[in-house]
C-alpha positions in Angstrom: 0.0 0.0 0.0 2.9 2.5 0.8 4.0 2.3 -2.6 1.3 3.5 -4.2 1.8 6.7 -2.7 5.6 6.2 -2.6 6.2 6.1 -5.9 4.0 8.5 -7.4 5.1 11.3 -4.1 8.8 11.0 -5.0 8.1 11.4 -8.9 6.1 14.5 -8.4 8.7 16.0 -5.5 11.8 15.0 -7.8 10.0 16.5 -11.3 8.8 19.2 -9.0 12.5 20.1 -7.8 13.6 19.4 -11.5 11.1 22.0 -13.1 12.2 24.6 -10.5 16.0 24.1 -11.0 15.5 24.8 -14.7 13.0 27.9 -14.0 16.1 29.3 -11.4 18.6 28.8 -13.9 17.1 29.2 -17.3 14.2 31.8 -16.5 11.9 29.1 -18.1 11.2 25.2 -18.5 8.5 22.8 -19.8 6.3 20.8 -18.5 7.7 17.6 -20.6 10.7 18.0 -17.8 8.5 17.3 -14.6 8.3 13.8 -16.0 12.4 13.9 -17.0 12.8 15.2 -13.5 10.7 12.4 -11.9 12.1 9.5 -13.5 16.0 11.3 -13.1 14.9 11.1 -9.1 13.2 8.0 -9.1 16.6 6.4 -10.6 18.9 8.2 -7.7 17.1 6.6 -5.1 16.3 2.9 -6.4 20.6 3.3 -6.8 21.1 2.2 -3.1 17.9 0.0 -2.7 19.2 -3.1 -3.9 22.6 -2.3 -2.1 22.8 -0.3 1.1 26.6 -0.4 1.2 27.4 1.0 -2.2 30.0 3.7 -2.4 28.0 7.0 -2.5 30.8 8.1 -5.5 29.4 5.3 -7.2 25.8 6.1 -6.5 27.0 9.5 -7.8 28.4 8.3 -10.8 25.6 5.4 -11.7 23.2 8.2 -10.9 25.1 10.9 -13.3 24.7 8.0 -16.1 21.2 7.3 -15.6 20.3 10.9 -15.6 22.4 11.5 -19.1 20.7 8.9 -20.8 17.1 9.9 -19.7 18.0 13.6 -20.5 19.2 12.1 -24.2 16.3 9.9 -24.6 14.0 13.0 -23.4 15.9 15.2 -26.2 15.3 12.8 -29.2 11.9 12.6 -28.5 11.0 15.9 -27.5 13.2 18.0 -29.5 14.7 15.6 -32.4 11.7 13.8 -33.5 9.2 16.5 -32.4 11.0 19.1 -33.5 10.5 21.0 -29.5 13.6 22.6 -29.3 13.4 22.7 -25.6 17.5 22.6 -25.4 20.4 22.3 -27.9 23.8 21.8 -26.6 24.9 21.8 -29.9 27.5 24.2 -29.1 29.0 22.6 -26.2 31.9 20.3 -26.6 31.7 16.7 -26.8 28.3 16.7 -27.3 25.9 13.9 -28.9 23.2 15.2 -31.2 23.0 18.4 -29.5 20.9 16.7 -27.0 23.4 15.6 -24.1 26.9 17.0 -23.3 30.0 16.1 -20.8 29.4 19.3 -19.1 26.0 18.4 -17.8 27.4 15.0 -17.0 29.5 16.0 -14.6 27.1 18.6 -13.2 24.6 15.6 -12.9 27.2 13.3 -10.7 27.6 16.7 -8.5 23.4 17.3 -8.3 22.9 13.8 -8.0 24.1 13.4 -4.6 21.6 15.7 -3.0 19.0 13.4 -5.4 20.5 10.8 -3.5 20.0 12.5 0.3 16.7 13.7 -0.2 15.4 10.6 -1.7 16.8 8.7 1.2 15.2 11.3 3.7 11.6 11.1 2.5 11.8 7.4 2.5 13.0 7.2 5.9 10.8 10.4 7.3 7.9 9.5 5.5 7.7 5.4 4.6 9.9 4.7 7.7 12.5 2.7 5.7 16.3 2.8 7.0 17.7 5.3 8.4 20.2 6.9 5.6 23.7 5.8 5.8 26.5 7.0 3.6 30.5 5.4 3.1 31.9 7.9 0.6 34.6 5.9 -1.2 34.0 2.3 0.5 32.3 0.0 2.9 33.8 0.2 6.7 34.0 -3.7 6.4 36.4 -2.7 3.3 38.5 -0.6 5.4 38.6 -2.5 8.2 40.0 -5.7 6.1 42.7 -3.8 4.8 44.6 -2.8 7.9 
């Protein structure tokens, strides 16, 4: 029963936050990216789900992946084969049909970890799951072995 509302609660805060972010630092977005958004935060948190002990740099950098490829999926439908022109990074280096770009790669690993917090916050806060527990680079067990 909790994740009927689960789900759907941390779509619309993530698209919500995503839509925002865009209107801050754009001056505009489109409705198209509440559903980007939600699906980009949806992916953060389902990251650590499966395995509580993952590095959060890795979470970061799954989460940076999985974010570019939406965003790239988003743009060829939205703006290639629909001809939206919502964004065009066309004149950004490195980038892949003017729809993703390095730059905004490495901004997503950076942006991702507070997808990553606040995900883990509502579900603990809210749906009473885990408490959030973070090992930057490795597991303690990792570190532990080692000496």
């Amino acid at each position: 029963m909790k994740s009927i509302i689960k789900y759907p609660m941390l779509f619309l805060f993530g698209g919500s936050i995503y839509y925002l972010l865009e209107i801050i630092f754009r001056g505009y977005s489109f409705p198209a990216m509440v559903a980007c958004g939600g699906l980009c935060f949806i992916i953060c948190g389902a990251i650590n789900e499966k395995n509580r002990c993952m590095p959060l740099v890795l979470q970061q950098l799954v989460a940076a992946a999985g974010i570019t490829a939406i965003e790239f999926l988003f743009g060829l439908v939205l703006n290639v084969l629909l001809g939206l022109h919502m964004w065009d990074y066309s004149n950004m280096p490195g980038n892949i049909l003017g729809q993703i770009c390095p730059q905004f790669t490495v901004l997503w690993f950076f942006l991702s970890a507070l997808g990553i917090f606040l995900d883990d916050y509502i579900r603990w806060a809210f749906f009473r799951e885990e408490k959030p527990h973070y090992h930057l680079f490795r597991k303690k067990e990792e570190r532990r072995k080692r000496k």
